[in-house]
Structures are given as structure tokens and as C-alpha cells.
C-alpha positions as a LaTeX table, in Angstrom:
\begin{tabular}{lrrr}
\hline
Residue & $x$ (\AA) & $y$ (\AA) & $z$ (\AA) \\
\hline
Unk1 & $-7.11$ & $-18.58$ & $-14.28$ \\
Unk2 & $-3.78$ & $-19.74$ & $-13.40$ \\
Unk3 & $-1.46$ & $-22.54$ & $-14.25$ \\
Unk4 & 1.57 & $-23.78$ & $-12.27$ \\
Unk5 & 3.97 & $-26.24$ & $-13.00$ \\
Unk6 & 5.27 & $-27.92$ & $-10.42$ \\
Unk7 & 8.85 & $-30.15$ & $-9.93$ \\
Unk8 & 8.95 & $-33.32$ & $-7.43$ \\
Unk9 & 12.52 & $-33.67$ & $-6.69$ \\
Unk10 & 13.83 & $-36.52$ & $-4.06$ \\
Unk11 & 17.63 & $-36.24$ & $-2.25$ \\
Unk12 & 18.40 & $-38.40$ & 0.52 \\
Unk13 & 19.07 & $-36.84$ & 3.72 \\
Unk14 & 22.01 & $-38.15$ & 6.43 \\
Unk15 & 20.00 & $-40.59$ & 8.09 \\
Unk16 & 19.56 & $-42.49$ & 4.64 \\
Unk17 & 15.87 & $-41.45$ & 4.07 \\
Unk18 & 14.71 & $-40.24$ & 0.92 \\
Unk19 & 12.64 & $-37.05$ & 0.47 \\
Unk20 & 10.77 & $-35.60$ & $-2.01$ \\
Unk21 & 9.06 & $-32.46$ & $-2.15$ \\
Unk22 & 7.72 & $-30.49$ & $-4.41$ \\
Unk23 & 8.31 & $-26.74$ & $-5.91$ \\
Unk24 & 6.38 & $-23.83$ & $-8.50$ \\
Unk25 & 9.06 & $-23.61$ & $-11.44$ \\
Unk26 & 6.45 & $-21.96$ & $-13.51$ \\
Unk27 & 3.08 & $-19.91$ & $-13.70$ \\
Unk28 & 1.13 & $-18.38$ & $-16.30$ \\
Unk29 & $-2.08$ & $-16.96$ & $-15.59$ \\
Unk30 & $-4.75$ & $-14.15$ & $-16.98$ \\
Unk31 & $-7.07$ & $-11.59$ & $-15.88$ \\
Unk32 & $-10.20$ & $-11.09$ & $-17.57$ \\
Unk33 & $-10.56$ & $-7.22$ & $-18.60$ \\
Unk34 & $-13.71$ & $-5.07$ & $-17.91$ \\
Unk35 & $-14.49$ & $-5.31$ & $-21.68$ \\
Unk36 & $-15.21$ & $-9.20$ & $-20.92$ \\
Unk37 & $-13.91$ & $-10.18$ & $-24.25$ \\
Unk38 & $-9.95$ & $-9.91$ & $-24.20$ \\
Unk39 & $-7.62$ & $-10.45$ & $-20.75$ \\
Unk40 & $-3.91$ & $-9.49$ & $-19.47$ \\
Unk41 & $-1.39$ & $-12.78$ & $-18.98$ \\
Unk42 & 1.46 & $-12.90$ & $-17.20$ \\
Unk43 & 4.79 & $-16.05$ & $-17.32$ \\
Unk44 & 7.25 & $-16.46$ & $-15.02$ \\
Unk45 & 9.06 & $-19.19$ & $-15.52$ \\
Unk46 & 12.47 & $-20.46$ & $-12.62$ \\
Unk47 & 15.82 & $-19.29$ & $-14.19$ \\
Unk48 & 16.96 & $-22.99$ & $-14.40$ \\
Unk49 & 14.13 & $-24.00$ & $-16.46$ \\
Unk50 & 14.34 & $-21.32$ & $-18.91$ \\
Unk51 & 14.88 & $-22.21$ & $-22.35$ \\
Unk52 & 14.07 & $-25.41$ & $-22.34$ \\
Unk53 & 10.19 & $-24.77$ & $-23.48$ \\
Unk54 & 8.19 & $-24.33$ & $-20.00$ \\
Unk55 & 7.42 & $-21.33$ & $-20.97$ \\
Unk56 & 5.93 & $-21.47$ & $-24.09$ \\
Unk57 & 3.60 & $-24.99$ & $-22.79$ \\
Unk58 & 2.51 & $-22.73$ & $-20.38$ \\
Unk59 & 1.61 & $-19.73$ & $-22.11$ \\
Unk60 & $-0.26$ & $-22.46$ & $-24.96$ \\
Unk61 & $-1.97$ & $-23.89$ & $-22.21$ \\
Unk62 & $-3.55$ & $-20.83$ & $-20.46$ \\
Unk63 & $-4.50$ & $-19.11$ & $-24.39$ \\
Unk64 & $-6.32$ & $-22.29$ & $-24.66$ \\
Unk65 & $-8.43$ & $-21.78$ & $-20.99$ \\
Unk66 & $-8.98$ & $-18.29$ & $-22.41$ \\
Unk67 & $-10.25$ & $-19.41$ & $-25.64$ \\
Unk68 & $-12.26$ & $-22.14$ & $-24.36$ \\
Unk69 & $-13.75$ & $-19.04$ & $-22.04$ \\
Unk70 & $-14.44$ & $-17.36$ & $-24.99$ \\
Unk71 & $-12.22$ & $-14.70$ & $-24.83$ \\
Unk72 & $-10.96$ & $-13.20$ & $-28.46$ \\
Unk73 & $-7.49$ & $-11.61$ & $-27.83$ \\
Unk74 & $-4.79$ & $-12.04$ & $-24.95$ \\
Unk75 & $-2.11$ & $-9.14$ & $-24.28$ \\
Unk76 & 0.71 & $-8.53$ & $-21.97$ \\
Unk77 & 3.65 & $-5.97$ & $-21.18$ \\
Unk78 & 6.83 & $-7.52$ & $-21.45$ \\
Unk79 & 10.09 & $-5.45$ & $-20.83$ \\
Unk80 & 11.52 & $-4.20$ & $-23.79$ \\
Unk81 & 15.18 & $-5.28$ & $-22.49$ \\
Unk82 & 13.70 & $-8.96$ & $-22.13$ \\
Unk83 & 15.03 & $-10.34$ & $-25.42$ \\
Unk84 & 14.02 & $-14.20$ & $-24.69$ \\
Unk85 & 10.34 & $-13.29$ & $-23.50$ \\
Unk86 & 9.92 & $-11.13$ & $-26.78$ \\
Unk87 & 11.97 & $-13.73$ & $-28.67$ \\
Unk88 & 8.83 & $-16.26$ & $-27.14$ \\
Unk89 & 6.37 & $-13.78$ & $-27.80$ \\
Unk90 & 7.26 & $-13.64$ & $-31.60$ \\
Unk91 & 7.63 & $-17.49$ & $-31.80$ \\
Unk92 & 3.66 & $-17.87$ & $-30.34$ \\
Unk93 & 2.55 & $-15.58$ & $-32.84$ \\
Unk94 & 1.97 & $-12.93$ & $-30.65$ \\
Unk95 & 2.26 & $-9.06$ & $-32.54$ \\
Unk96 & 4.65 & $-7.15$ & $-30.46$ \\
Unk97 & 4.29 & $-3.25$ & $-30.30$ \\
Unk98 & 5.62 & 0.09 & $-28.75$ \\
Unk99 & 4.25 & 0.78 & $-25.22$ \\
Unk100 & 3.29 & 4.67 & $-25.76$ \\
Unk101 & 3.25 & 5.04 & $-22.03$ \\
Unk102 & 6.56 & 3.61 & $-21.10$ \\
Unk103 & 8.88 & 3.42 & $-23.15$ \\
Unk104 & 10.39 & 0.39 & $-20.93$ \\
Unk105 & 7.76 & $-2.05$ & $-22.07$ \\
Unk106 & 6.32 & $-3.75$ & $-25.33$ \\
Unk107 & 2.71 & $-4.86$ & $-25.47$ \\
Unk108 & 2.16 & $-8.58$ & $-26.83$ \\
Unk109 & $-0.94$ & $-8.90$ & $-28.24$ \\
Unk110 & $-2.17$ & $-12.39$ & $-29.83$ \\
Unk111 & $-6.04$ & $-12.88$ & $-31.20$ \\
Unk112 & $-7.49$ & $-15.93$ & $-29.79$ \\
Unk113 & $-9.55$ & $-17.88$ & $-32.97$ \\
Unk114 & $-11.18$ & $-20.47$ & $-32.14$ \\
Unk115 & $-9.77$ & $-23.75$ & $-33.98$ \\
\hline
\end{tabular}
């Protein structure tokens, strides 16, 4: 499952006509594991909409597709020199742990009750 958000912008060009189109300034999406029960997410979110809480509607809004799915936990590896993801991470609820394999990385884990 993925989400995007999307950003219709209009400018005017020389002629006088207006334009609008349309761009991706955010995605979160997951991947169902083999187990069938818990799934991998991943956010990325355009640097000039950071901050202002993109992020976290998006990462709400795909937990909710996996819990309506009827998956039980969601994880992901954020780096560990990412202080604003991990700041996010914390303020979602999600318990953030050492990555034993690389040292580079957290793993984000949240448990997905149904509410």
C-alpha cells in the first residue's frame, strides 16, 4: 500500500495563462512481511514541507490501511543521524531501538491495536 500526497500549484506563464500542475511532496507506504502479520514502512516527505506535519498524517494514515488489513505491528529503519524522523518516530509512539546489524540505523517498531 502506498500513499502520496500531492500539491496543485498554479503560476502564470508570459503569455498571461495560468497553469497548474501537480507534484508528489510526500509518500508513505508498507510492505507486508512473509510472516503475514507485521510489515516494513517507509516516509519521505519534500524538504520544504518538512516540519509542518505531512509526515506524521501520512505515516497515521498508512498504520491505519495496515490495521484495517489486519496487520499487528509496523517497523522501519530510520538513520540513526536523522534526529527529526526519530524525533517523529517517538512522537507516534513508535519504540525506537539499536540496529545490531548496522550500527547506522535504528529500528522503529509500533504495535498496531485495533481501536
Amino acid at each position: 500500500m502506498a500513499l502520496v500526497a500531492l500539491v496543485t500549484e498554479e503560476t502564470t506563464n508570459l503569455e498571461g495563462q495560468t497553469i497548474e500542475s501537480t507534484r508528489i511532496v510526500g509518500v508513505s507506504r508498507y510492505i507486508t512481511n512473509p510472516d503475514r502479520s507485521t510489515c516494513e514502512f517507509s516516509l519521505v516527505v519534500a524538504d520544504e514541507f518538512k516540519g509542518k506535519g505531512l509526515g506524521s498524517r501520512l505515516m497515521l494514515s498508512i498504520m491505519d490501511f495496515a490495521r484495517e488489513k489486519g496487520l499487528t505491528e509496523i517497523e522501519g529503519l530510520v538513520l540513526a543521524n536523522n534526529p527529526n524522523m526519530l524525533k517523529l518516530m517517538k512522537g507516534l509512539g513508535f519504540a525506537i531501538k539499536s540496529f545490531p546489524e548496522d550500527a547506522d540505523f535504528k529500528l522503529v517498531t509500533h504495535h498496531l491495536q485495533v481501536v
